[in-house]
C-alpha angles and dihedrals in degrees: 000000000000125000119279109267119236114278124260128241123268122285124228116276101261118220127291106262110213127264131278134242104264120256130238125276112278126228112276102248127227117293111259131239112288115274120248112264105273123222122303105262122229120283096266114232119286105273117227116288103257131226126297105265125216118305105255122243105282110266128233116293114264132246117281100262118228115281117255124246115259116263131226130286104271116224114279108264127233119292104264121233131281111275111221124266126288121248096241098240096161096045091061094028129247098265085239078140099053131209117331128187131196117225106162137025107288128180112203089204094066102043124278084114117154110261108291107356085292108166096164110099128163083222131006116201117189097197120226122288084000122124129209113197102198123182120260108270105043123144117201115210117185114170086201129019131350099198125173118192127221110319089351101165121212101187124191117223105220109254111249131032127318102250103017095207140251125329084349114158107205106185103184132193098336090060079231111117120210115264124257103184124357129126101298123239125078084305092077094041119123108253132240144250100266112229103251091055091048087049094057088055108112104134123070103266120222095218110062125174108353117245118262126253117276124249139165096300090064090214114096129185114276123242110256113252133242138245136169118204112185119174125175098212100045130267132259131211128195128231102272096016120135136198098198123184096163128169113243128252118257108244114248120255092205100165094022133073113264139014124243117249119254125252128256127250124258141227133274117178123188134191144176142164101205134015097021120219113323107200123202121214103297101001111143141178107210134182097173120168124249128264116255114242128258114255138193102223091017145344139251128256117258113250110247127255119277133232138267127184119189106189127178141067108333101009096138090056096061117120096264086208102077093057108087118193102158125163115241114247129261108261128240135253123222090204113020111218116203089192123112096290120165119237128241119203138208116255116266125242129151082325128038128270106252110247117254127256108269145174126224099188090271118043127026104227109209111235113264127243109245119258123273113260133231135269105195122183122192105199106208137154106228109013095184087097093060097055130047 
């Protein structure tokens, strides 16, 4: 074979000839080997925030925490306000005692007592023409009504020993002993109880009417007792009834030289919160002094006047006249003697004792009836603050 011979140029491109019918689909061919990762693409923009979802199941408690330091004391705060006023219960007692009525004569100083000492009723009814003796120093509490019926007696025992013995001064309440000597006249005469004193007295006092002065007789008048009756809800008093803390009578010295001096009148304080003291036709509280007694040579001194209080709403508008407070009379003398004689005076209380009959040499000088008491009211509105 020879040697290929040298190509010849190109021919001309022929023309296009015109397409063909397409073929049939071929057959997919088998899947080629998996492609290398391509780069990353770019963090795509934060999408919206989505909906709450349920509230979890509540976790373990946690640990106590240390306590605190304590902080400082803070500034005092404003005064509060007044609070209103307290019933008074313990001024006119609690009625643990109930309600207690007097049907016969009963004297407290003997027995009959309420159980146990017990004073504090819710009423107390003295029934009528009955009499109740009660010791010097009681005090009454009834949380509701005091009553005493027609000619119903409440009577004072004097406060110290019957008789008091011999050559005994008993001063009472006004700290000012009856006079045994002295110049005679009023002068001589055992002083009161000054008003002011006698208008600070709320409590029921232990000393009553003093004791008179002593004389031959050796038996003086004793000192009137004392008593407190409070009732919430007023007292009554029926026609005829009577509250008596009188001093006692001297006793007279008839054979022998000079008379013993009266006693003093007592103390009777009363007290309400509502309804006041309803008195019936000749009821009556009195506190009077006791009589001096009858000498031979001279007579003793009259004992002063007690003294009656009257405190609540409306004090100062009950009838004055009911309430008796009389000094007891001098008394006389069987054979004047116008020699030097001492004087013996009635015992002091809310009024003087009366001085005792004397001679100065010259002139006899009658013994003195003893001074007129004091009935003092205190009007106030709500008297629990005054007692305890």
């Amino acid at each position: 074979t020879g040697a290929t011979g040298a190509t010849g140029p190109a021919g001309a491109n022929g023309t296009n000839g015109l397409n063909g019918a397409v073929g049939a689909t071929g057959a997919t061919g088998a899947t080629g080997p998996a492609g290398s990762n391509g780069t990353n693409g770019l963090n795509g923009a934060v999408g919206a925030t989505g909906a709450t979802g349920a509230t979890g199941a509540t976790g373990p408690a946690g640990a106590n925490g240390t306590n605190g330091s304590n902080g400082a004391t803070g500034a005092t705060g404003a005064t509060g306000a007044t609070g209103a006023a307290g019933t008074g219960a313990s001024a006119f007692g609690d009625g643990s005692a109930g309600a207690l009525t007097i049907t016969t004569t009963t004297d407290w100083n003997t027995g009959g007592l309420p159980s146990g000492g017990n004073l504090q009723f819710t009423n107390l009814t003295i029934n009528a023409n009955q009499t109740l003796t009660v010791p010097s120093g009681v005090t009454i509490r009834c949380s509701g009504a005091f009553t005493m019926g027609a000619n119903a007696r409440i009577v004072t025992s004097s406060w110290y020993a019957v008789p008091p013995g011999v050559l005994a001064i008993v001063s009472g309440i006004t700290n000012g002993p009856a006079a045994s000597g002295g110049t005679g006249g009023v002068a001589a005469a055992a002083p009161a109880l000054t008003p002011g004193a006698a208008a600070s007295i709320f409590q029921t006092p232990r000393n009553g009417g003093g004791g008179g002065g002593i004389g031959s007789s050796l038996i003086p008048g004793v000192g009137g007792g004392t008593v407190a009756i409070r009732a919430a809800s007023g007292l009554t008093l029926g026609n005829g009834a009577s509250i008596e803390a009188n001093g006692g009578n001297a006793t007279d010295a008839t054979t022998e030289f000079g008379g013993s001096g009266g006693g003093g009148g007592g103390i009777v304080i009363l007290s309400w919160s509502s309804n006041g003291i309803s008195l019936g036709t000749g009821a009556v509280v009195r506190a009077n002094g006791g009589n001096g007694g009858l000498g031979v040579r001279r007579g003793g001194g009259g004992g002063g006047g007690g003294l009656i209080r009257l405190i609540g709403p409306g004090a100062s508008g009950v009838p004055g006249v009911t309430f008796v407070v009389n000094g007891g009379a001098g008394g006389g003398a069987t054979t004047p003697s116008i020699t030097l004689v001492a004087p013996v005076s009635g015992g002091p209380s809310g009024g003087f004792g009366g001085s005792g009959g004397f001679g100065d040499g010259t002139v006899y000088t009658p013994a003195s009836a003893g001074g007129t008491g004091q009935v003092i009211p205190t009007n106030v509105a709500n008297p629990s603050g005054l007692f305890y």
